[in-house]
C-alpha positions as CSV (number, residue, x, y, z in Angstrom):
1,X,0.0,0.0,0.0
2,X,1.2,3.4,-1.2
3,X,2.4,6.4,1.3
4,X,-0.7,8.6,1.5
5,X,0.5,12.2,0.1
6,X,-0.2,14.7,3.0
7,X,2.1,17.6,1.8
8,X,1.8,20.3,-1.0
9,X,4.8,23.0,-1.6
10,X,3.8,26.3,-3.1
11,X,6.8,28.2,-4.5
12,X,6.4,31.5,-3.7
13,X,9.3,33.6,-3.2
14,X,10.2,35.1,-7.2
15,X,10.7,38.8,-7.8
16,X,8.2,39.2,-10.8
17,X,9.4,41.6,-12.4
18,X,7.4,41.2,-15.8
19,X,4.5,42.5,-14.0
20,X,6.6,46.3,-13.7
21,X,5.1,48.6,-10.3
22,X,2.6,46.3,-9.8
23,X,5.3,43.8,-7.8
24,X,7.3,46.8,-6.0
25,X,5.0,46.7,-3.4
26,X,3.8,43.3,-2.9
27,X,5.3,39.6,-4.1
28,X,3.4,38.1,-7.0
29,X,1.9,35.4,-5.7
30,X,-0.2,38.6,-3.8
31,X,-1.4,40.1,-6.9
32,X,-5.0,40.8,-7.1
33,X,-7.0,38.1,-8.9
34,X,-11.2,39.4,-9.0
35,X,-10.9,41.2,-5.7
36,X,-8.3,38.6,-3.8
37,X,-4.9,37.7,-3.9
38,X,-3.9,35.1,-6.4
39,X,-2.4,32.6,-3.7
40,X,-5.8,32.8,-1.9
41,X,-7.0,30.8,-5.4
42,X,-4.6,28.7,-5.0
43,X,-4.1,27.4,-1.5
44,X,-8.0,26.7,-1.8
45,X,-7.8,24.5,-4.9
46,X,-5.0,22.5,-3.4
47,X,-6.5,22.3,-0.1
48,X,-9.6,20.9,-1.3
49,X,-7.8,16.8,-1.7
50,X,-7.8,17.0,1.9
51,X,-3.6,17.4,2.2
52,X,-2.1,18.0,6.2
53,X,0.4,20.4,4.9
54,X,0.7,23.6,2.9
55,X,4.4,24.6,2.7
56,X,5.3,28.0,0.7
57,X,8.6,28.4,0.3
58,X,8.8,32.6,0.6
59,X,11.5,34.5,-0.6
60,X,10.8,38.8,-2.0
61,X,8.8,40.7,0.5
62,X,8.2,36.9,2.4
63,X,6.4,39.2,5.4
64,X,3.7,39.7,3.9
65,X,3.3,36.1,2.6
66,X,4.2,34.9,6.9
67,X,1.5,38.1,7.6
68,X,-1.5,36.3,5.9
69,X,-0.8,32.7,5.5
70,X,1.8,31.6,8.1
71,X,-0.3,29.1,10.7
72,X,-3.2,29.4,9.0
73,X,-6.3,26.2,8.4
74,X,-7.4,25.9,4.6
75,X,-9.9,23.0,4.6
76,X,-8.4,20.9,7.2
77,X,-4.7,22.0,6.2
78,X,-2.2,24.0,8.2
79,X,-0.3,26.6,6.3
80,X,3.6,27.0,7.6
81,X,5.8,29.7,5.8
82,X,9.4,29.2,5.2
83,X,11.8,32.2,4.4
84,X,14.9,31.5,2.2
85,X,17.4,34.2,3.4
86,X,18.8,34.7,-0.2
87,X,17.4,34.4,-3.3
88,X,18.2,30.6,-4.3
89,X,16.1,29.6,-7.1
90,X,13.3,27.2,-7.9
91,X,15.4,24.6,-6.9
92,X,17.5,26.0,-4.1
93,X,14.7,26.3,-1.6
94,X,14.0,22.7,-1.7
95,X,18.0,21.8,-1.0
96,X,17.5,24.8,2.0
97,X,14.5,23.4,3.7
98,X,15.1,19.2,2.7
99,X,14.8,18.3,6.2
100,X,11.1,20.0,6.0
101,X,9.9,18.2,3.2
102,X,7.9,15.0,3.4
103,X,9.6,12.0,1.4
104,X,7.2,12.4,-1.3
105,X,5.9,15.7,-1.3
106,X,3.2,18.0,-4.4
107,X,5.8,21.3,-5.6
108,X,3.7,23.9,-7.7
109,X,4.9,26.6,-8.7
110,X,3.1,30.2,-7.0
111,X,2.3,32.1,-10.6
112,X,0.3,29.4,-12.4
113,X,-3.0,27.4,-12.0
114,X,-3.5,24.5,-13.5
115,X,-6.7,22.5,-12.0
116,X,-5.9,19.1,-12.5
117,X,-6.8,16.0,-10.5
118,X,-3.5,16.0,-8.5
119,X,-4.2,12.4,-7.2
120,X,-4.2,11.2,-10.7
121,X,-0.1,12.5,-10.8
122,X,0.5,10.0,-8.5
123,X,-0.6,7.1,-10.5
124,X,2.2,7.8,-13.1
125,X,5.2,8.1,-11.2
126,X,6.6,4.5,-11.2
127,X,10.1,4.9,-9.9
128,X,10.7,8.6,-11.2
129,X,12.4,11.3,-9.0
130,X,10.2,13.9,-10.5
131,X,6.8,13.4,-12.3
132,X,5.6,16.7,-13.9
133,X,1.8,17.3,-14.6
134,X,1.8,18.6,-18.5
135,X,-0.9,20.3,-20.5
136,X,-1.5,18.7,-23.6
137,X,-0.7,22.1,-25.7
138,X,-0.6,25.9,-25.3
139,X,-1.1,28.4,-27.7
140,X,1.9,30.6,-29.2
141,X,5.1,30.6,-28.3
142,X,5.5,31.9,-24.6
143,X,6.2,28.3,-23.8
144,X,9.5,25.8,-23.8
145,X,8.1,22.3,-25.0
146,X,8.5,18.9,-23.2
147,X,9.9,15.7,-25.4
148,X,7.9,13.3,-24.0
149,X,7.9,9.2,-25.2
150,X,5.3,6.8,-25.7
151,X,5.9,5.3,-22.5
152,X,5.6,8.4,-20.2
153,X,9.8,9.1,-19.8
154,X,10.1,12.7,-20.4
155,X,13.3,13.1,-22.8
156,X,14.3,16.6,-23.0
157,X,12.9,20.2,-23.2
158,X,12.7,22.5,-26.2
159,X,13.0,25.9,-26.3
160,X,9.7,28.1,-27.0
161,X,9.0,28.6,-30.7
162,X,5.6,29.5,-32.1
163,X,5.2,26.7,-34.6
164,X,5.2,24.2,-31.1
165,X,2.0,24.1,-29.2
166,X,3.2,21.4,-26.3
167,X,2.8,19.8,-24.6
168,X,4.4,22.2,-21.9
169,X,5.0,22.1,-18.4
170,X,2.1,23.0,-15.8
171,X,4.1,23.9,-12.8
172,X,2.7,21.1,-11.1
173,X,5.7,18.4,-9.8
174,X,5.5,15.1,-7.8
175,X,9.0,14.9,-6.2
176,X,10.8,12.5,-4.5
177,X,12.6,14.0,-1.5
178,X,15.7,12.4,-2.5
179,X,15.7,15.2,-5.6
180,X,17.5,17.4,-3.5
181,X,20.5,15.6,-3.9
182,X,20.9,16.7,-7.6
183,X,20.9,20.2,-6.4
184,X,24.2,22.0,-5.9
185,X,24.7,25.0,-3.9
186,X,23.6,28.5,-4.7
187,X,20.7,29.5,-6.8
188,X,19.4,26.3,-8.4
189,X,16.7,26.6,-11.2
190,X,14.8,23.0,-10.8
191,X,13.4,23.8,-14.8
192,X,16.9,24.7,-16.2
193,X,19.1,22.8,-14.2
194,X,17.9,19.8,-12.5
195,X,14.8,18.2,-14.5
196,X,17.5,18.4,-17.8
197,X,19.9,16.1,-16.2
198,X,16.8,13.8,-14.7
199,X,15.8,13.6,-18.0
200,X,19.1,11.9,-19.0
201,X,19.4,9.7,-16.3
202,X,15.4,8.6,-17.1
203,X,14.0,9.7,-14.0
204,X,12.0,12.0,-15.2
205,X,8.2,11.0,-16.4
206,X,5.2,13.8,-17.1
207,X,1.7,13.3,-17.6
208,X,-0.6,14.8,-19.7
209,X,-3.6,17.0,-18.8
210,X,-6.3,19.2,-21.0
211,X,-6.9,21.2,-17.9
212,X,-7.4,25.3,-18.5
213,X,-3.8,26.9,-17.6
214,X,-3.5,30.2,-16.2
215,X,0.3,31.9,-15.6
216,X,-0.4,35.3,-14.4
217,X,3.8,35.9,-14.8
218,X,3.1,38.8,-17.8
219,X,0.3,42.0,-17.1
220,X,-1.9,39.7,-20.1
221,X,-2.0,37.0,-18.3
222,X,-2.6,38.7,-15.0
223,X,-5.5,40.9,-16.8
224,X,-6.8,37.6,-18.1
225,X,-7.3,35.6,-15.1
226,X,-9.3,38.1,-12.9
227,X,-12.3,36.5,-15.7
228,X,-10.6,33.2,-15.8
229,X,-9.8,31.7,-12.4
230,X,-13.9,32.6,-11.3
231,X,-15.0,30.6,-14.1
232,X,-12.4,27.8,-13.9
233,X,-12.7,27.1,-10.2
234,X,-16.3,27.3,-10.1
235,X,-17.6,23.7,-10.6
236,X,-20.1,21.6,-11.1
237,X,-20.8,19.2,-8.5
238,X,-21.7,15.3,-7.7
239,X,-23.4,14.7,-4.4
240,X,-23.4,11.0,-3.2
241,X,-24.7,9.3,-0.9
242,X,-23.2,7.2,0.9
243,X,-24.8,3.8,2.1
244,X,-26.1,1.8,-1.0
245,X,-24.0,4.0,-3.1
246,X,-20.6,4.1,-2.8
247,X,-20.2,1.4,-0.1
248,X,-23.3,-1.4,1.3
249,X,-25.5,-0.6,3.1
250,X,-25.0,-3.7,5.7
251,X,-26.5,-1.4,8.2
252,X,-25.5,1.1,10.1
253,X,-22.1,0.7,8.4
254,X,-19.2,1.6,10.8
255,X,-16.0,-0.5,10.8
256,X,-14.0,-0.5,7.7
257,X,-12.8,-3.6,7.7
258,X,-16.7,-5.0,7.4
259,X,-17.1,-2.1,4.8
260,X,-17.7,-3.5,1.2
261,X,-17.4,-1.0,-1.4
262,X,-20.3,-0.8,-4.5
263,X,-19.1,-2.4,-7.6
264,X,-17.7,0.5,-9.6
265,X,-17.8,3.1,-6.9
266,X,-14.3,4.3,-6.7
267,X,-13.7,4.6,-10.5
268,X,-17.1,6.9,-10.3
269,X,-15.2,8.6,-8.4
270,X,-12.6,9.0,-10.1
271,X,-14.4,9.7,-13.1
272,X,-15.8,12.2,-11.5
273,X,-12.7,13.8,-10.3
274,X,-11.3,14.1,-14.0
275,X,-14.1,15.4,-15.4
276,X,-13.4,18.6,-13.4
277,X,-16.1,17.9,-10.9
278,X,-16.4,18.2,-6.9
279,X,-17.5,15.7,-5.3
280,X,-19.2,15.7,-2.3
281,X,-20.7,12.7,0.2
282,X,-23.8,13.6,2.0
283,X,-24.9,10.8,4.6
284,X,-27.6,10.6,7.4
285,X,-25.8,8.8,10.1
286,X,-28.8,7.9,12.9
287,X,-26.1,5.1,14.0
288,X,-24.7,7.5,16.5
289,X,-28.1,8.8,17.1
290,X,-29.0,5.0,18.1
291,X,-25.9,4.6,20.1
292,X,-24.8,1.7,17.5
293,X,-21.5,3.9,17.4
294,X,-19.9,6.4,18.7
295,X,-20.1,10.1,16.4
296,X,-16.1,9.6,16.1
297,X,-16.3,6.7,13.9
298,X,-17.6,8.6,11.5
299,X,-14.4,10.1,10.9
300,X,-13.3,7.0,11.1
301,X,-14.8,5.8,8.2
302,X,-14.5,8.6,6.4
303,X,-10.5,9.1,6.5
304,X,-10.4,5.2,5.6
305,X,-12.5,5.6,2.7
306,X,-10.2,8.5,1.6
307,X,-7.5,6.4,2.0
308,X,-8.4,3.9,-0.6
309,X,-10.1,6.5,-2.9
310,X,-6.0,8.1,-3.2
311,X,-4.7,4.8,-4.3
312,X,-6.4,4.7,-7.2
313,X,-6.0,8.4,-7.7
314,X,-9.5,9.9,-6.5
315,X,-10.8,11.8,-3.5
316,X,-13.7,13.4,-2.2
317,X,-13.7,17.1,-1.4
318,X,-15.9,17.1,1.8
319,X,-17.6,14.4,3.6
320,X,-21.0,15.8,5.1
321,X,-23.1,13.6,7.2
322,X,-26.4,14.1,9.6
323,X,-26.1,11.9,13.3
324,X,-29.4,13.4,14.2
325,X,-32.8,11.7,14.1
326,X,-36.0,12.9,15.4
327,X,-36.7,9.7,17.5
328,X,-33.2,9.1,18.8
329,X,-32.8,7.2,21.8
330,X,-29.9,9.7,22.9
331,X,-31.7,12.7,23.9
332,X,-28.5,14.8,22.4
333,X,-29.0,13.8,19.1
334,X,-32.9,14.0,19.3
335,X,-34.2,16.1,17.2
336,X,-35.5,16.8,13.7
337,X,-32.4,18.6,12.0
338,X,-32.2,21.1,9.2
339,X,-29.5,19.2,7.5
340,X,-31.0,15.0,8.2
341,X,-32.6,14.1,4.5
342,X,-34.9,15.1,3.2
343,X,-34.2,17.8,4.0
344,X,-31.7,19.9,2.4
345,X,-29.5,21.4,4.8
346,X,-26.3,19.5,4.1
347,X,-26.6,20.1,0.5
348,X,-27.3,24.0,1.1
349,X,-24.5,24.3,3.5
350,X,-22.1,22.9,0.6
351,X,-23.4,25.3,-2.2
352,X,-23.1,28.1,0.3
353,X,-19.2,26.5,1.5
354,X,-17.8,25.7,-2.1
355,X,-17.9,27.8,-5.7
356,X,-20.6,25.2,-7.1
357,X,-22.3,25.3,-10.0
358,X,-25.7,23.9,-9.4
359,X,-27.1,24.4,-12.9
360,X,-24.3,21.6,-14.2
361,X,-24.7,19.7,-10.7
362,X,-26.7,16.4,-9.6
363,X,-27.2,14.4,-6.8
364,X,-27.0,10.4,-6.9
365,X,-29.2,8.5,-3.2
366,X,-30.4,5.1,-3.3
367,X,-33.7,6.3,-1.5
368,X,-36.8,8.8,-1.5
369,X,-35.5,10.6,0.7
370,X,-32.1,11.6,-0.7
371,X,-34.4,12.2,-4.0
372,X,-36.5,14.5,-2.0
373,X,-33.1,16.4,-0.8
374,X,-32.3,17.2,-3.8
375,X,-35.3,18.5,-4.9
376,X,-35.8,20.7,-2.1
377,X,-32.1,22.1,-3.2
378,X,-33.3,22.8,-6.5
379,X,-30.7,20.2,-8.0
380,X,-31.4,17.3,-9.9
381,X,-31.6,13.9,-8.1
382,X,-30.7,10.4,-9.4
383,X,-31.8,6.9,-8.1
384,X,-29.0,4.8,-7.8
385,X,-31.0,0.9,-7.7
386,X,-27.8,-1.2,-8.0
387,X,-25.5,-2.0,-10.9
388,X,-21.9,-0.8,-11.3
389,X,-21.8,2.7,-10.3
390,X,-19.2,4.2,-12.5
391,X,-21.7,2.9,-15.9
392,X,-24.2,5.1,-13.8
393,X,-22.0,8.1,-13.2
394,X,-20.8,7.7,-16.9
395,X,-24.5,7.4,-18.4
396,X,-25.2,10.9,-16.4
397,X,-22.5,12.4,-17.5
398,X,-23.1,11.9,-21.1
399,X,-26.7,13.1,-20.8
400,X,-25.8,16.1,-19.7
């Protein structure tokens, strides 16, 4: 069984100083995107596959970056701010702060978005050093281009030319810790320097992606992402249920090692993650209400199922769930709740919590009442009755 990833580096200490006055007054990463700094977008799109760790790796005015992020909880994930005392390059931060750095760590670079599924990254490392998440093409010739083979070994870079489209690199990189050793001392550039010689010693692979790219490095680009990143980052969304759908319902499900997954559940998943979709599980949970289980085990459950999900390269964003019931036999979970289907409330408290698009959005239950749910949150609802699950996801997602 894989190492769960539970850190994500954010390189965020360059000058900028395509960007002219803008930058002489705050780093780039703080440069306003539609009313909020662009690091704001995206600590929260990282944050969202339920990571531990948020290390940005500061550098040019790095107070201000300590000022707003430094100890910080994005969805569950602790922000921590390093400060290089020099300027050391791409690279050179990550031989500075090794001992910080998990042994396989996310590194994305602080000017671009690229919303990819970065679980999926994960299922084509193999033995690489460094797997780099690549969009398929890019328009112009702004770009350097990435020689990649038919069997995922990344060769060699090109320069930028305008009759090559790509693929290029997305500033997104799973590395292995032990990278740091191919970096010397002083400032390093991991894209000049260190990938090249991975490259030749074929521990370099990449992956492609058709996600939309955003590299707010040149005014242009900066001017075209305060339309961009809104639009790009708001998503539809898949709520699931969770009992009858994605795992058994055996009753009262609670210990995963009795849990049996639904044939085809975590590839709808999955599917759902590519696709560019949130995905959200939204569960009454009247075991705890009954006293079957304690409310903890939940949790319990959940983080296990989270687990599995990453192996495979999926994840859910949030996990909502309901332990009330109106005739509980625990008088502190008696009553009838706002947020217990069929009602809506855990739905609404998602659409208010994430940038969903609801028009684009569905929910899948196995019963009336997560039916009526939906409904009454003005989404449509789907009746899962058995089957494989990702045919089901896949049928719904062509109808739409």
């Amino acid at each position: 069984m894989a190492e769960p990833l539970r850190q994500v580096a954010l390189l965020v200490g360059g000058r900028g100083t395509r960007l002219g006055p803008l930058t002489e007054a705050l780093p780039k990463p703080l440069a306003p995107v539609a009313g909020r700094p662009f690091l704001d977008w995206q600590v929260e799109e990282v944050a969202r596959f339920g990571f531990a760790r948020i290390t940005l790796l500061a550098g040019y005015m790095a107070e201000q970056i300590v000022a707003r992020y430094h100890g910080r909880t994005v969805r569950g994930a602790v922000l921590e701010v390093l400060v290089e005392p020099e300027p050391l390059g791409t690279a050179g931060a990550l031989r500075l702060f090794a001992d910080h750095l998990d042994r396989r760590f996310l590194l994305l670079n602080g000017d671009t978005l690229f919303p990819v599924n970065l679980y999926d990254l994960m299922l084509h490392a193999g033995d690489a050093l460094a797997t780099l998440a690549l969009r398929r093409t890019a328009p112009g010739g702004r770009y350097g281009t990435v020689d990649l083979d038919a069997h995922g070994l990344i060769r060699g870079f090109a320069p930028r030319a305008q009759e090559r489209s790509g693929p290029i690199n997305g500033g997104i990189y799973l590395l292995d810790r032990r990278v740091t050793e191919w970096i010397g001392e002083g400032s390093i550039s991991l894209e000049a320097q260190v990938f090249p010689r991975l490259a030749e010693a074929g521990l370099l692979r990449g992956a492609l992606y058709d996600a939309p790219f955003v590299d707010i490095g040149v005014p242009d680009d900066l001017a075209r992402a305060q339309r961009e990143i809104p639009a790009m980052l708001r998503r539809p969304a898949a709520f699931l249920d969770r009992d009858g759908v994605l795992i058994e319902d055996t009753g009262y499900p609670h210990d995963p090692a009795a849990v049996r997954w639904t044939p085809g559940a975590a590839a709808a998943v999955k599917r759902l993650n590519d696709a560019g979709f949130y995905v959200f599980v939204v569960t009454n949970q009247a075991g705890v209400a009954r006293g079957y289980y304690p409310p903890v085990q939940v949790g319990v459950l959940h983080s296990w199922m989270a687990e599995r999900l990453a192996e495979i390269g999926a994840h859910i964003d949030a996990f909502e769930h309901c332990p009330h019931h109106p005739e509980a036999p625990l008088p502190e979970y008696r009553r009838a709740c706002r947020r217990r289907k069929p009602a809506p409330g855990m739905i609404e408290d998602l659409l208010i919590a994430w940038p969903v698009d609801s028009a684009r959005s569905f929910l899948i239950g196995d019963k009336e009442t997560d039916l009526a749910a939906a409904a009454a949150a003005h989404i449509p609802g789907h009746r899962f009755v058995g089957g494989d699950l990702a045919q089901f996801v896949e049928c719904l997602m062509n109808e739409q």
